[in-house]
GUVO-783185 format. One record per residue (C-alpha): x, y, z; residue number from 0. Coordinates in pm, 1 decimal, always signed. Layout:
+----------+----------+----------+-----+
|        u |        v |        w | num |
+----------+----------+----------+-----+
|        X |        Y |        Z | NUM |
...
+----------+----------+----------+-----+
END
This chain:
+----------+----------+----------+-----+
|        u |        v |        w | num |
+----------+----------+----------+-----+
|  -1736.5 |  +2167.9 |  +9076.2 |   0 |
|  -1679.2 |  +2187.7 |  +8700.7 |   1 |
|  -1959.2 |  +1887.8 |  +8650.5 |   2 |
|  -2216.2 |  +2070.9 |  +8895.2 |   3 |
|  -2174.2 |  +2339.6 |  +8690.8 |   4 |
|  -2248.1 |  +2143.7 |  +8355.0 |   5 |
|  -2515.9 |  +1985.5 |  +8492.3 |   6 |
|  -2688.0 |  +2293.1 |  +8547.8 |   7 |
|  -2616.9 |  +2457.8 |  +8205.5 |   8 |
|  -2753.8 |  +2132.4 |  +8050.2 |   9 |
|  -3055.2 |  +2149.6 |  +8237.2 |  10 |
|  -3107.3 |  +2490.7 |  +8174.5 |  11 |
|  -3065.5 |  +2473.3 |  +7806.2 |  12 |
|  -3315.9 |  +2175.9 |  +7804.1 |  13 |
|  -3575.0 |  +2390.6 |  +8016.8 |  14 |
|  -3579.0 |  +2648.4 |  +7778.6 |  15 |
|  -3572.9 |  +2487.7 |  +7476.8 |  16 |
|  -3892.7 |  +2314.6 |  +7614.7 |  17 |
|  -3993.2 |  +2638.0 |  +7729.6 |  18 |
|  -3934.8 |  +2788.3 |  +7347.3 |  19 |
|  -4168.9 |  +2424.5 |  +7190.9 |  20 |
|  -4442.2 |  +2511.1 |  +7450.8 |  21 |
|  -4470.4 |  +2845.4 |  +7313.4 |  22 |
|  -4408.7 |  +2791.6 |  +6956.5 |  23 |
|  -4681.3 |  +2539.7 |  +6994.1 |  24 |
|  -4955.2 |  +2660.7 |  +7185.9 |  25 |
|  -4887.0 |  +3026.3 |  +7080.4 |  26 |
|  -5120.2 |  +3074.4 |  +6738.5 |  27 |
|  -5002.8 |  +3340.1 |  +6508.8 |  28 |
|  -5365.6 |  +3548.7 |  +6479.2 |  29 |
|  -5341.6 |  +3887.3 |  +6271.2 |  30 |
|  -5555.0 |  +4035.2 |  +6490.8 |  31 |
|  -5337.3 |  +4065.0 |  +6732.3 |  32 |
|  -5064.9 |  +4179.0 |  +6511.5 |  33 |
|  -4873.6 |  +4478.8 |  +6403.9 |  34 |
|  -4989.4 |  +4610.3 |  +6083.2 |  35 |
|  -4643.1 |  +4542.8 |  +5937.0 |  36 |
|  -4628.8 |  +4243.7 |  +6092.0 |  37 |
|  -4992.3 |  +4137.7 |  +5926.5 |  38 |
|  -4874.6 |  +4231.4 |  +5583.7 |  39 |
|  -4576.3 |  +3988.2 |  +5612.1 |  40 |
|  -4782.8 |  +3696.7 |  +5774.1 |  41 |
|  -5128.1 |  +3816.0 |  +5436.0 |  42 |
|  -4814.5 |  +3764.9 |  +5193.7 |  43 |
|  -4701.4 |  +3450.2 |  +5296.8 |  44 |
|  -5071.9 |  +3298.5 |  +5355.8 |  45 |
|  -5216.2 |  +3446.6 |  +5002.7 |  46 |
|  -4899.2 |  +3305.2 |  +4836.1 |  47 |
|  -4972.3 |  +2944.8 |  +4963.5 |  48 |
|  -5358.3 |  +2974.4 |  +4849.9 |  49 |
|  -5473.5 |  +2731.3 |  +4575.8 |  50 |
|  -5699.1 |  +2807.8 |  +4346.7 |  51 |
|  -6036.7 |  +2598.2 |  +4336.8 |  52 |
|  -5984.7 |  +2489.6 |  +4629.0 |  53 |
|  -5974.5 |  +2724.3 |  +4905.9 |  54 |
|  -6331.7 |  +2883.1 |  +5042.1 |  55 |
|  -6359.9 |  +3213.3 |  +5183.0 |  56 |
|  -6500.2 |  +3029.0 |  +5493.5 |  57 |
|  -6117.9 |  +2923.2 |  +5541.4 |  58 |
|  -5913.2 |  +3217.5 |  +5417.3 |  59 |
|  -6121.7 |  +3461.2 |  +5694.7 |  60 |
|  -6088.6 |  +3200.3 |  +5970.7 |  61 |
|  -5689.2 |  +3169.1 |  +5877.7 |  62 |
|  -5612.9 |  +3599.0 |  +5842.7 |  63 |
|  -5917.2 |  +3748.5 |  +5971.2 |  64 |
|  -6183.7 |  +3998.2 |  +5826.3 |  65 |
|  -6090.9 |  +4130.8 |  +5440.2 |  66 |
|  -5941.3 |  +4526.4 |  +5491.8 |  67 |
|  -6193.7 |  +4593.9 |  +5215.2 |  68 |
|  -6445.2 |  +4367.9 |  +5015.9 |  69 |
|  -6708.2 |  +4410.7 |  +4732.2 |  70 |
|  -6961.7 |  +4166.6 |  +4636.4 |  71 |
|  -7184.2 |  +4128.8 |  +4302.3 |  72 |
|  -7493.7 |  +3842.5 |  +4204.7 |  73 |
|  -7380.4 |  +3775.7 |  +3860.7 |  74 |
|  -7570.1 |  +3525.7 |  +3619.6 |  75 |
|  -7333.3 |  +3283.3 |  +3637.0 |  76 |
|  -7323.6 |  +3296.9 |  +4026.1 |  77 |
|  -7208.7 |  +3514.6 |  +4325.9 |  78 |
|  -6889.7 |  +3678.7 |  +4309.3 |  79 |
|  -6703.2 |  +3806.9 |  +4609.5 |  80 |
|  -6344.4 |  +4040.2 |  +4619.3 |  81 |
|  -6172.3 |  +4072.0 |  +4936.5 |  82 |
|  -5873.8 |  +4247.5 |  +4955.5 |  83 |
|  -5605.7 |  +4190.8 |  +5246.2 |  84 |
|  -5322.5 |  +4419.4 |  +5325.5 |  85 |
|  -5025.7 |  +4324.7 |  +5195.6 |  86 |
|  -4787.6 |  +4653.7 |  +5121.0 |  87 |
|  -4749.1 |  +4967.9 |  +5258.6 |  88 |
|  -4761.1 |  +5263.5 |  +5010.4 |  89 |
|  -4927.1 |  +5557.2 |  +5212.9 |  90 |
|  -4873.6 |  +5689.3 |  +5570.6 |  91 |
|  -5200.2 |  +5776.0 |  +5620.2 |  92 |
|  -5344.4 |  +5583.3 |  +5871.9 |  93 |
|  -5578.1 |  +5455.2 |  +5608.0 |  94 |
|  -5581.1 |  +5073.8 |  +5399.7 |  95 |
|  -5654.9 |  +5141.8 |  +5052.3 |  96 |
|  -5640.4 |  +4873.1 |  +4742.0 |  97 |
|  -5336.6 |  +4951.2 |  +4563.2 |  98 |
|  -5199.8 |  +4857.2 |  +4916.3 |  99 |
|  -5427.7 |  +4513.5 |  +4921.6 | 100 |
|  -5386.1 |  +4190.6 |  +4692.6 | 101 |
|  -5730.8 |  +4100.8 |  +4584.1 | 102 |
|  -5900.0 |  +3776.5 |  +4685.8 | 103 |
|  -6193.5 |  +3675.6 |  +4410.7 | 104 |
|  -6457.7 |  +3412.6 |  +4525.9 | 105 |
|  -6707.7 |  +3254.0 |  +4306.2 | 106 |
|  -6973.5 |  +3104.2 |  +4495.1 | 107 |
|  -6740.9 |  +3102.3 |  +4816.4 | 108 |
|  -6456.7 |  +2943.5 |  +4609.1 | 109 |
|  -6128.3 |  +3070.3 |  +4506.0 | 110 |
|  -6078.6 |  +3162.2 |  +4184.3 | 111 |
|  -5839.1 |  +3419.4 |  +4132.9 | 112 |
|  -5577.0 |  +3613.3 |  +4323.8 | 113 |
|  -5384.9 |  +3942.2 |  +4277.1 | 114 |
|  -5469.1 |  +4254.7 |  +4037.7 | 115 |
|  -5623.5 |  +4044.3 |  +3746.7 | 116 |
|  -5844.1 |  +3883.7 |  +3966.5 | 117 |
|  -5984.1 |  +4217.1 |  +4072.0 | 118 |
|  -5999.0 |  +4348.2 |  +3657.0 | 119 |
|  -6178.7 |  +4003.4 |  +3603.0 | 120 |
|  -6433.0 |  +4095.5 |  +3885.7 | 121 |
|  -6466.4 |  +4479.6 |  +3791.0 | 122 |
|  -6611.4 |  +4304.3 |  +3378.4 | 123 |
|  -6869.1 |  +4147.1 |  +3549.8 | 124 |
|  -7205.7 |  +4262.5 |  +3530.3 | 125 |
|  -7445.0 |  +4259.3 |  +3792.1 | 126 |
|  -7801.2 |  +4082.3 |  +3757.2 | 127 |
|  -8066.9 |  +4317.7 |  +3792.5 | 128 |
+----------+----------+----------+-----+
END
């Protein structure tokens, strides 16, 4: 009796740990379907992996989804985009606003900066006429 009943622990264990790989697998984490708490956590951890010069915003809106808010400006030197992605919650109001964001800044669909300078950096810039 006591190995029947062994068995059948030892299976079940193995079922659901194949169960739990399946679904940790074929389950993507997409932060669209997230909780906005939940999004913030998962935009932290992505923005704090990103590499600068290397990473195009082609990528980083594939990987977490549409910016919360962007701005773009044609600058002599090229085109400069700033997307900002929720990271922190600072206002119940139903409503995303920077100081909540960390900022994303794209030259010519490259990374180049991340975080609160990178938005002061894009703010100097002067648009081309």
């Amino acid at each position: 009796m006591n190995k029947k009943i062994t068995f059948r622990v030892i299976i079940a264990i193995a079922l659901y740990g194949i169960f739990a790989a399946g679904v940790m697998h074929f389950y993507k984490d997409t932060p669209v379907k997230m909780e906005w708490d939940e999004r913030e956590g998962f935009n932290r951890q992505y923005i704090a992996k990103l590499k600068l010069d290397v990473v195009n915003v082609d990528k980083v809106i594939l990987d977490i989804g549409s910016p919360d808010i962007t701005e773009a400006k044609k600058v002599d030197s090229g085109n400069f985009q700033v997307m900002f992605y929720r990271t922190q919650h600072k206002h119940s109001d139903g409503i995303t606003t920077q100081d909540e964001c960390t900022a994303l800044l794209f030259k010519n669909d490259v990374l180049v900066g991340i975080g609160e300078s990178a938005y002061l950096d894009y703010k100097e810039l002067k648009a081309t006429e």
